[in-house]
N, C-alpha and C positions, 0 to 999 in steps of 0.2 A: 504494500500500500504506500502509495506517498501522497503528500500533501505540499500543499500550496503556500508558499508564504504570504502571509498578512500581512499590511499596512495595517491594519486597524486589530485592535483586541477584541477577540472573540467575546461575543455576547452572549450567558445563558440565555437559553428560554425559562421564562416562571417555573415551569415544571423543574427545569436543571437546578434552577437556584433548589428549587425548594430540597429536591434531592442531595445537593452540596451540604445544605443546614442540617441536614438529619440523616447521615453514611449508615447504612448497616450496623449491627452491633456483631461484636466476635472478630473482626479483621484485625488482622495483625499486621507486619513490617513485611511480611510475606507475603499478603496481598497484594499491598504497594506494588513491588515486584512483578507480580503477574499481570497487575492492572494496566502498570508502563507499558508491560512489554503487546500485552491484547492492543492498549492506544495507540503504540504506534504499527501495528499492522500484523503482529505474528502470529504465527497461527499453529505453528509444529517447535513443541520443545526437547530438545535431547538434553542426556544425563543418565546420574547413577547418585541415588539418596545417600548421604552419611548425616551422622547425630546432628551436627552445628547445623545442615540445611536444609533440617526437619521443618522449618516454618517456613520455607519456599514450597515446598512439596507439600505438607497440607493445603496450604494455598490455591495448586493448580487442581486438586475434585473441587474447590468452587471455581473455576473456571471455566473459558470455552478452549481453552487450549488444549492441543493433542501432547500426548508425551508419550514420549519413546525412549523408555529406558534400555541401555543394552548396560555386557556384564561388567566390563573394564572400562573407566574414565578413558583412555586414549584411545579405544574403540570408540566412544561415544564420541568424541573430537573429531575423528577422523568421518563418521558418520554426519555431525556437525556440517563441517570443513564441505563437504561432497554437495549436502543440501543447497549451501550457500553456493557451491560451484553451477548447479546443475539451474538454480532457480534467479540466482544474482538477487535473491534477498538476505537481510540479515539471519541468520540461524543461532539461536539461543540456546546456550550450552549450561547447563546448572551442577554445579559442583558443589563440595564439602573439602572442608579445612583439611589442610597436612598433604598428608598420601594422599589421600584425593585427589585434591588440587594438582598436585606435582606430576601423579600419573598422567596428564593430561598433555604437560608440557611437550613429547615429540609430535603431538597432532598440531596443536598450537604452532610448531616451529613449522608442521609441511604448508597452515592454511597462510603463516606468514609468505612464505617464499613461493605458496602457488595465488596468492592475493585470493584469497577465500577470506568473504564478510561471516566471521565468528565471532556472538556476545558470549562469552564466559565469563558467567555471574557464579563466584565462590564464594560462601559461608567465608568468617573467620572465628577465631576464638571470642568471647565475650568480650567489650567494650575493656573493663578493667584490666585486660591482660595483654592490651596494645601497646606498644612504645616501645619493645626492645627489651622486655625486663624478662626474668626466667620465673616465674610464674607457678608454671607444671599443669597446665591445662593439656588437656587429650590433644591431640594435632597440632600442639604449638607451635609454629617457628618465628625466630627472631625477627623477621622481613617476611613476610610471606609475599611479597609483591615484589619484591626485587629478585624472587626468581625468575619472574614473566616479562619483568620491565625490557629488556634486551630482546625479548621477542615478541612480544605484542607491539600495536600501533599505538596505543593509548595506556594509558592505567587510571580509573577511575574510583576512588574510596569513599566510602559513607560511614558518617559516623552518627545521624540520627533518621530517621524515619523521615521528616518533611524531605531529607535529601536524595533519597533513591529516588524520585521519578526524574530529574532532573539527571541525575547522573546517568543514569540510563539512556535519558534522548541523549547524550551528550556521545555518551559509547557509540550507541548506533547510528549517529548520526557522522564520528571519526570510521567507523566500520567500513560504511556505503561512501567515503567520499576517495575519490583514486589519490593512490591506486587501493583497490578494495583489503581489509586484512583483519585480523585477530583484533580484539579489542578485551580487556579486561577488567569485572568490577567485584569489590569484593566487601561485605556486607558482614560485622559481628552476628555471632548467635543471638544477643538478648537483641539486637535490633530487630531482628527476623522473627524474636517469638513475642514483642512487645504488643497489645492490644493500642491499636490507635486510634483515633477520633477524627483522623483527615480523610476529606470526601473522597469519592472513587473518583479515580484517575483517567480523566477525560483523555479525548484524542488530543494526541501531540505532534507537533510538527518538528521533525528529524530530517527533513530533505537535506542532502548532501550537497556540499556548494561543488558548482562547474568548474573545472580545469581547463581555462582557456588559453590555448596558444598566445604568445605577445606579438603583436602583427609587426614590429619591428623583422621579430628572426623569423617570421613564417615571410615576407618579405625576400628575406638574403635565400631560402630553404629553395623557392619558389624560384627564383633568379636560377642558383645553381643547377636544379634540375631541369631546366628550361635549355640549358646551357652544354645538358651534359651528352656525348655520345654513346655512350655504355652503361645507362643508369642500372641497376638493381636492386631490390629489396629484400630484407630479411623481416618478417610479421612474426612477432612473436606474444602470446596468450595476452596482452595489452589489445591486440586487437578484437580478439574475441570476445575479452569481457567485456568491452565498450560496445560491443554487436556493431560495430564497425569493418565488415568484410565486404559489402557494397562498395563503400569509399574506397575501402583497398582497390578493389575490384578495379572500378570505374578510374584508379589514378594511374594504378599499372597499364591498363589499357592504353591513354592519355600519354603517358611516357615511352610505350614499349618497354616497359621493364619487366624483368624475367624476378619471379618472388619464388623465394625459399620460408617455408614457415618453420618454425621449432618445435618441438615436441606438443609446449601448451599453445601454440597457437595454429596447430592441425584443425582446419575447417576455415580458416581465415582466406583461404584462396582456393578454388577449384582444384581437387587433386588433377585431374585430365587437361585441364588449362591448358593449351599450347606455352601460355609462358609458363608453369607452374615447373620448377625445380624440383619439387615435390619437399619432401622433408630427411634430404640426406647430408645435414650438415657435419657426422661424423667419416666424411669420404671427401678424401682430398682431393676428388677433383672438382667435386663444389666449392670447395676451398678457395683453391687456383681461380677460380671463376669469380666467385667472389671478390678476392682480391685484387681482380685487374681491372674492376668497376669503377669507374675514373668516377663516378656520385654515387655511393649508398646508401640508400636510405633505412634505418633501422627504426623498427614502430614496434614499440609493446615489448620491448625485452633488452637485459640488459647487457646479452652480449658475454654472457657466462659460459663457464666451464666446456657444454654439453655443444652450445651454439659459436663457441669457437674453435671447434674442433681440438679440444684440451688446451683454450692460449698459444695454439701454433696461429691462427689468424693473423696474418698483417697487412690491413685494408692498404693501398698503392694511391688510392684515389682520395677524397673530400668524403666525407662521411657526415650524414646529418640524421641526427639522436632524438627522437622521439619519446618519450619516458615521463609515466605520471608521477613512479618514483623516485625522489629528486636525489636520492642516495644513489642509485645504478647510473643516473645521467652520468655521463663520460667516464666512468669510474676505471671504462678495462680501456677505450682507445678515444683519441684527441677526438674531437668533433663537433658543427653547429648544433649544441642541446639545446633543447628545446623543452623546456617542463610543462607536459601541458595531456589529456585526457586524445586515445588515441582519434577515436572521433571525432573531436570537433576540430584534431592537429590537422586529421584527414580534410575533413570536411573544406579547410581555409586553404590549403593546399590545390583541392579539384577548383578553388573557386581561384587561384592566383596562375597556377600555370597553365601557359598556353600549348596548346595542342601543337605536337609536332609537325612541322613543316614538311617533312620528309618519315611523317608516320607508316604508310603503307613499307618503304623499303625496309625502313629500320624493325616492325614490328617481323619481316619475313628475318632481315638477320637473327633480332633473338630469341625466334620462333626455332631457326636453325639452329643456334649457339646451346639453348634448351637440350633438342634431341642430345646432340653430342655429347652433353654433359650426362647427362642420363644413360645412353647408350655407355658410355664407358663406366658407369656405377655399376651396369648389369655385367659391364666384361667384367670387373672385378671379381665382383661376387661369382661370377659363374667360373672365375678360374679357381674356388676354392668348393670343398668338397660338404655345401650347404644344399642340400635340395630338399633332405628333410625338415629344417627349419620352415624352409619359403615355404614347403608343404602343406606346414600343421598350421604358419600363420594363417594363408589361403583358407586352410577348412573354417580356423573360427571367424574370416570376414565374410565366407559363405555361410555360415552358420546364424550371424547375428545381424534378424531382422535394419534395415536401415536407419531409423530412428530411436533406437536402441542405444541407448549410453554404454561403457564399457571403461570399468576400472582396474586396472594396473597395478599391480603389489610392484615390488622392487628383486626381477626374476629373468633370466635370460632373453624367455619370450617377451618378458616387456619392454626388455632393453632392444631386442630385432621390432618392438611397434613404433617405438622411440622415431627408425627411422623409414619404417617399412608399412606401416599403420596408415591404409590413405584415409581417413577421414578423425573427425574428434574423435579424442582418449582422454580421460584424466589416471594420472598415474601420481606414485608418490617421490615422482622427483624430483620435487622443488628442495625437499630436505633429504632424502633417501634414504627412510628408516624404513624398515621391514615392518609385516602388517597392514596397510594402507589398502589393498581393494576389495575385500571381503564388505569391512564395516563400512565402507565410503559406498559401496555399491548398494548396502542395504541407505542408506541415507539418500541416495539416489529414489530407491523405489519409493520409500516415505513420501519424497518429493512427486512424481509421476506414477499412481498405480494402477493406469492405464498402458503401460510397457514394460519387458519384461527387461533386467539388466544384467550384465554380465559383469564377474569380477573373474581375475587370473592371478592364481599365487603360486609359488613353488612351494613343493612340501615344506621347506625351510618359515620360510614366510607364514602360511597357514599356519601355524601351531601358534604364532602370536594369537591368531586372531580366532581360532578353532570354538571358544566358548562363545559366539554368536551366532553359530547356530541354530540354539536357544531363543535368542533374539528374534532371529530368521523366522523360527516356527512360532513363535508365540504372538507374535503382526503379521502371521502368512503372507513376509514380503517375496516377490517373485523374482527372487535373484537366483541365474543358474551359476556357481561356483565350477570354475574349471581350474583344478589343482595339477599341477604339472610336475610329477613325483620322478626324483630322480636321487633321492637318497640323499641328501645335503645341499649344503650353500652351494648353488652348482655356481654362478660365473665368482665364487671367491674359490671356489678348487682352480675355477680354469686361471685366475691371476696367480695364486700358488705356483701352481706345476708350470707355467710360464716362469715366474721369477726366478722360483728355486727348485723346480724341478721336484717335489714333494708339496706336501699338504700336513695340514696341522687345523685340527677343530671342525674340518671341514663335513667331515661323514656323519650321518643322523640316522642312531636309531627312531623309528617315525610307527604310526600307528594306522590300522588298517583303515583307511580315511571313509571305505565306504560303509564298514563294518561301522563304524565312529558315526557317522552321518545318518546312519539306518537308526542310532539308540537316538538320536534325536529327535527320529520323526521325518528326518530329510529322505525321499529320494536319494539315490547315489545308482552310477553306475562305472563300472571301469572299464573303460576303452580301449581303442590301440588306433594308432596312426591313421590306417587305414580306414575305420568307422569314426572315427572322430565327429566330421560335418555332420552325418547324419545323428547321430547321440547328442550332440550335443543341439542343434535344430529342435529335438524331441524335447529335450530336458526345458528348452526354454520357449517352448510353444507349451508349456504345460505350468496354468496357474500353482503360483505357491513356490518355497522354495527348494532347490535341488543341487547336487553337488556331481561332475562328474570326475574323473580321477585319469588320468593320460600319465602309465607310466615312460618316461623318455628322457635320451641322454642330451641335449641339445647344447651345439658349440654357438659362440658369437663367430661373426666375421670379423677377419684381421683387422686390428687397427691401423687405420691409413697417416695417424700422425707421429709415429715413431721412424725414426731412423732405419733406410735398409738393414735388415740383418738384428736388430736388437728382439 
């Protein structure tokens, strides 16, 4: 929901007033809470109850809010985290003091880094036992917020009851403003079980303020590209969240420029595109190509690890930085940055530069320049002895319906979607903790359970997340789990036996997943390479949730930024 900003202060109606003068009796600081978050628009809340956030949690049976508990706080984040992904609304996280709270912190750190709008509202210990002192209250810590502060967008603290709804719009109102992220607010026990005499908590206005390009540099941005013979583009998940792949669309045309997306910004340009590079920026011959882009233009990313081919990238050309977040602008290479939301960067850009003079030749050059790059991606790959990968990816993009979301643990096969995946993925590589597509995938279907979604984890991965299952059956969410059992940390064996020729920690005793899956209630079936597409087609044409099991040894392709011979 959003709302509109006033000039003028809202006027009750008689009836409101009179409602204001006489609030329910029984509400507590925990209402508060609930009421904020119903006024400004939410409607689905995730979490996991503990003592201190026992008056959050009575709060929401008087409610209209849905609540989705699953079993571990950093499942439920990551469940969070997905919601907010999939919906680009704020998704409201409810936590309790100590381990609680703390458990939460690696989902926390993946919705920072993939700009997922997360409110996580934690309990604290009682009012008296704030400041630092040692106390000995149950979940104490010294700072409980200065664990989060380094990874949230915000930190928001309450220490009376009139101040949670304000704090609240304040959170979500930093959540939804770009670039989108974690937001943290955290609430004493006694305030949360305190009975209170303040009116219920009307609608609030939280709209996020625009990130508008400064028409100085979208001026020089606009000049350069106008200017340039060999433009290209790198779109990366900035573009996505701003639902800006139109303006992409429409600029790259406009320029003839050939786009590369990244991992999160897969769906940002037409996989089939004649210009579309697709998304194989860990292959140096995109690299090469990139590089000798005399203008690049880089939108929604910030030119990290994955998207420069491990920091071997080094652009030849004028480079112009697109970035909501003011922290990645120019952070990894020189360039026109530009701090500004990617849409409407977009937007002022289609309206400033002029169409190419010589669009038809030039669109047939990097129409051409495209194939070749691409055609030499496949020689690579087809000189190495990968056919069962391309295989198994193949079955599950013929497997899963088109409108179908699909969430990515941290898993061989997720790192071959990374660059082989043509359409949207969400995966957990913005931070790369293991566990991420199980519970994110179930937060997906909370989100849409009009569509069935897909999550992929390696056995390794799954045992994080194995107790949501539970979860799964108990919201008969329609998520089919494709587990990809290959006995342990398969791409840290394959970095192992690379470096040093052995392994250490790597091998997992693991549990019969469909055996395990069957005591929950789930569906399970175990496939082979070969039945793959069709099993797994069945498993997620079939309401409710299911697990299927592919046991397989699956290699990565050679990395292309290492030196011959290392």
């Amino acid at each position: 929901m959003t709302h509109d900003h006033h000039d003028e202060p809202v006027r009750l109606t008689p009836e409101q007033t009179a409602a204001a003068l006489a609030p329910p009796a029984g509400r507590t600081g925990g209402d508060l809470v609930v009421e904020s978050l119903y006024g400004l628009g939410a409607t689905t809340v995730f979490g996991l109850p503990g003592q201190h956030a026992l008056g959050m949690f009575d709060a929401l049976r008087r409610s209209d809010l849905a609540y989705i508990g699953l079993r571990v706080e950093n499942n439920a984040g990551f469940a969070a985290d997905a919601y907010g992904r999939v919906t680009g609304e704020v998704a409201p996280l409810m936590l309790s003091t100590g381990p609680g709270a703390l458990t939460s912190l690696a989902a926390l750190q993946e919705a920072a880094a993939a700009s997922a709008p997360v409110l996580a509202i934690s309990s604290q210990v009682p009012s008296a036992g704030l400041g630092g002192g040692r106390h000995g209250y149950l979940h104490e810590l010294r700072d409980q917020q200065a664990s989060f502060r380094d990874i949230v967008k915000s930190v928001h603290t309450v220490r009376t009851a009139s101040q949670i709804p304000s704090a609240i719009a304040a959170a979500w109102e930093s959540a939804l403003t770009a670039p989108h992220g974690p937001v943290w607010v955290e609430i004493p026990q006694d305030v949360l079980l305190a009975e209170t005499t303040l009116p219920v908590v009307s609608a609030m206005d939280a709209t996020p303020r625009d990130l508008d390009p400064r028409p100085e540099l979208t001026a020089v941005a606009a000049h350069l590209l106008s200017q340039a013979a060999r433009p290209a583009i790198i779109a990366g998940g900035g573009v996505v969240r701003a639902d800006a792949a139109g303006k992409l669309r429409a600029l790259a045309e406009k320029l003839a420029a050939p786009v590369v997306t990244t991992c999160g910004g897969k769906g940002a340009f037409p996989w089939e595109h004649p210009l579309s590079l697709q998304s194989w920026l860990e292959d140096r011959h995109t690299t090469d190509f990139l590089e000798d882009a005399d203008v690049l233009l880089v939108v929604g990313s910030g030119l990290g690890e994955l998207t420069s081919n491990y920091h071997t990238f080094r652009p030849r050309g004028r480079v112009i930085h697109i970035e909501a977040d003011l922290g990645k602008l120019e952070s990894n290479h020189p360039a026109l940055g530009i701090h500004a939301d990617a849409r409407t960067a977009l937007a002022a850009l289609l309206d400033s530069v002029p169409e190419r003079t010589d669009l038809q030749a030039a669109s047939a050059a990097a129409t051409a320049s495209v194939r070749t790059v691409l055609e030499r991606v496949r020689a690579r790959l087809a000189a190495q002895d990968l056919s069962v990968e391309q295989r198994i990816l193949a079955s599950v993009r013929d497997a899963l319906p088109m409108t179908s979301p699909s969430f990515w643990d941290m898993t061989i096969l997720a790192y071959w979607a990374w660059s082989a995946w043509p359409g949207p993925m969400h995966s957990g590589q913005g931070a790369g903790g293991l566990g991420y597509g199980f519970p994110a995938a179930l937060g997906a279907a909370v989100a849409d359970r009009t569509k069935p979604v897909l999550a992929v984890s390696g056995d390794g991965g799954a045992m994080y997340s194995i107790a949501e299952l539970a979860t799964a059956r108990q919201y008969d969410l329609s998520v089919t789990w494709l587990i990809v059992d290959d006995g342990g940390y398969g791409i840290l064996r394959e970095y192992m036996t690379d470096a040093y020729g052995e392994t250490t920690g790597t091998e997992l005793a693991r549990p019969d997943f469909v055996a395990l899956a069957e005591s929950f209630g789930v569906p399970a079936t175990r496939t082979s390479i070969d039945a793959l597409r069709d099993d797994l087609a069945k498993a997620l044409a079939t309401p409710g949730p299911s697990v299927v099991v592919l046991p397989a040894l699956l290699k990565m392709f050679a990395p292309s930024h290492l030196p011959e011979g290392s």
